[in-house]
C-alpha positions in Angstrom: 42.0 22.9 -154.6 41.0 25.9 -156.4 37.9 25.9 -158.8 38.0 25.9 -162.8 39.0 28.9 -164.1 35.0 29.2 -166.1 33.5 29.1 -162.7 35.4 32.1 -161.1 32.5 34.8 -163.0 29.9 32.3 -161.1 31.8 32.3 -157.9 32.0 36.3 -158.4 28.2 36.5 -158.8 27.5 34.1 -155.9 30.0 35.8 -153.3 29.7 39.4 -153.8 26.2 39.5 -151.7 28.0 38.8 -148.8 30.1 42.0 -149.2 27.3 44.7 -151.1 24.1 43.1 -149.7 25.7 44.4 -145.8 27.4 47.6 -147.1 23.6 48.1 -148.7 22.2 47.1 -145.2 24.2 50.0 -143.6 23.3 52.4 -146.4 19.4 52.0 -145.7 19.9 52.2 -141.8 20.9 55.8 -142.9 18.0 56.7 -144.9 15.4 59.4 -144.0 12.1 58.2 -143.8 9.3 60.2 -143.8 5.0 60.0 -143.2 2.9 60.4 -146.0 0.9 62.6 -144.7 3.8 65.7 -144.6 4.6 64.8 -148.1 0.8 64.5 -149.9 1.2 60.9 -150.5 -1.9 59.1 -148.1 -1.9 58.2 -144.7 1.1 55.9 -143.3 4.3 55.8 -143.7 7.2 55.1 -144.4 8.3 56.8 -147.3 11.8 57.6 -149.0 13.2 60.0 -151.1 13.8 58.0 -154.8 17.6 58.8 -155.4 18.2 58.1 -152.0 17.3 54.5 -152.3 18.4 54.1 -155.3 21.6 54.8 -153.7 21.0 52.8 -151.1 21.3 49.7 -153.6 24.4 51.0 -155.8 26.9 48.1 -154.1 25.2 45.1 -156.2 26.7 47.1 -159.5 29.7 45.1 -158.4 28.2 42.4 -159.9 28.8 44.0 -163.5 32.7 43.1 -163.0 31.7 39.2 -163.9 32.0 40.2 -166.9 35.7 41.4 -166.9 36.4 37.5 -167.4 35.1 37.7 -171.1 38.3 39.9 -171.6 40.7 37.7 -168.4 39.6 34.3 -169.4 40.0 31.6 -171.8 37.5 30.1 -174.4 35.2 28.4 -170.8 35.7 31.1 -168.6 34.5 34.1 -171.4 31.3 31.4 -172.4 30.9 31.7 -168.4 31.5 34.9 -167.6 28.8 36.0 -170.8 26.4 33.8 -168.7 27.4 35.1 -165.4 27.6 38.4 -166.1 23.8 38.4 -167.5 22.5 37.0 -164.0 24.7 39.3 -162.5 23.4 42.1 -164.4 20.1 41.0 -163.9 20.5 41.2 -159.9 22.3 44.6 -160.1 19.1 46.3 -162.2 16.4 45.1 -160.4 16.2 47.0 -157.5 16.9 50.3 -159.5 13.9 48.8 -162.1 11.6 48.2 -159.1 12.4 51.7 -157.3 11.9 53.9 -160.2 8.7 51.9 -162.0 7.5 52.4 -157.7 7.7 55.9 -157.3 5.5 58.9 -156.7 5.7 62.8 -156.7 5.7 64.6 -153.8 4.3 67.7 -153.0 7.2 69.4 -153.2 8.1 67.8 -156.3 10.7 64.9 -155.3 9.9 61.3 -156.1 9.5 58.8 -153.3 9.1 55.5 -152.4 6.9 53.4 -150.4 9.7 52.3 -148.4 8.7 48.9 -146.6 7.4 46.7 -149.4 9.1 48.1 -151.7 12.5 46.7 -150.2 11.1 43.7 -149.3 10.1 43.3 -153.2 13.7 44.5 -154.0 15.6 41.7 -152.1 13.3 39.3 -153.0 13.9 40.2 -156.6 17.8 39.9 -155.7 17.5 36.7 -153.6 15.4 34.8 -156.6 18.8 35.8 -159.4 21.3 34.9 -156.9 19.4 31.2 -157.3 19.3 32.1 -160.8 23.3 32.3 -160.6 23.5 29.2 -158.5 20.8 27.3 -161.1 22.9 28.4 -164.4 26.8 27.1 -162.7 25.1 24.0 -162.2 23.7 24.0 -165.8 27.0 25.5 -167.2 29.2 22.6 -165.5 26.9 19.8 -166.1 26.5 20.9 -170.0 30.5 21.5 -170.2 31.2 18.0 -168.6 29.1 16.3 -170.8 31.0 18.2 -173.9 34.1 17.4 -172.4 33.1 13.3 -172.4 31.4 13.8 -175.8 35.3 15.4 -176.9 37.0 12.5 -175.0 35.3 9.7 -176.5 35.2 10.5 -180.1 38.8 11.1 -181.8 39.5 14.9 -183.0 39.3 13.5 -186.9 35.8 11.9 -186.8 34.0 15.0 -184.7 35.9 17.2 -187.6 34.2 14.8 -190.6 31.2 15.1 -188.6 30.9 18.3 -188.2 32.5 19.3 -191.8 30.5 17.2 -193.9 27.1 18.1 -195.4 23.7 16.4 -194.0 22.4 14.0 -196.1 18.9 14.3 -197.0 16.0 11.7 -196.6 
C-alpha cells in the first residue's frame, strides 16, 4: 500500500538522512585536520578549514527538493510539501549556520573550525529537525483527518452557508 500522495514531501524529508547523512560521513573521514598551535588558534586540536566543512555537509541540500511537490502535487500534497520543505530547509541550513557563526581566522588568514564539538553540535542540530519532520506528518495527518470527518459529516451546501454568510454580532 503506498502512502498519500501529501505525505511523500514528509517521507522525502524523513528518508534522505539515510542517503546524505553517510555520503556526509565519508566526506568528513576525508577532511584535513589540523593543531591549533601551527595555525595560531590555542592549544589542542582538532581544527578544520571552514569551506571544507562546509562542504563536508552540502548532501542534506537534498532536502530542498521537498519542495518540488508544491509544483508535482495536488491541493494536500503542495499544503505538505510547503510544511515539509520548511523543516527540510531548516535541517539543510543548520550546519552551514552553525559552521560559519563558529569560525575563527587563522594565521594565515583562512577561517577554521573547532572541529569536534562543532560536529557534534551540527548533527545534533540535524537529528532534533528530522523529529521536527517526524512531529509536523503526525500533526499534518491528524489535522487533515480531522478536516476530512469535519467535510464528511456536514453536506457541501451547509459548510458553503456557513462559511458564506456574515457573523452575527452579540
Amino acid at each position: 500500500m503506498l502512502p498519500r500522495k501529501w505525505f511523500w514531501p514528509f517521507l522525502w524529508v524523513l528518508l534522505i538522512p539515510a542517503v546524505s547523512v553517510p555520503f556526509s560521513v565519508f566526506l568528513q573521514s576525508h577532511i584535513t585536520l589540523h593543531e591549533g598551535a601551527d595555525l595560531g588558534l590555542g592549544s589542542g586540536g582538532p581544527w578544520a578549514a571552514r569551506d571544507t566543512a562546509l562542504g563536508t555537509f552540502s548532501p542534506a541540500l537534498l532536502n530542498f527538493a521537498a519542495f518540488a511537490w508544491c509544483i508535482l502535487g495536488d491541493g494536500r500534497a503542495r499544503w505538505a510539501a510547503l510544511w515539509a520543505g520548511t523543516v527540510g530547509a531548516a535541517s539543510a541550513l543548520i550546519p552551514f549556520l552553525v559552521i560559519l557563526n563558529t569560525d575563527s581566522l587563522g594565521q594565515d588568514g583562512i577561517h577554521y573550525v573547532y572541529w569536534t564539538p562543532t560536529v557534534i553540535l551540527v548533527w545534533l542540530g540535524v537529528f532534533n529537525t528530522w523529529l521536527a519532520a517526524l512531529i509536523v506528518a503526525v500533526g499534518f495527518r491528524v489535522f487533515a483527518q480531522a478536516r476530512d470527518r469535519w467535510r464528511a459529516a456536514v453536506p457541501a451546501r451547509e459548510r458553503a452557508e456557513a462559511y458564506l454568510s456574515p457573523v452575527e454580532s452579540r
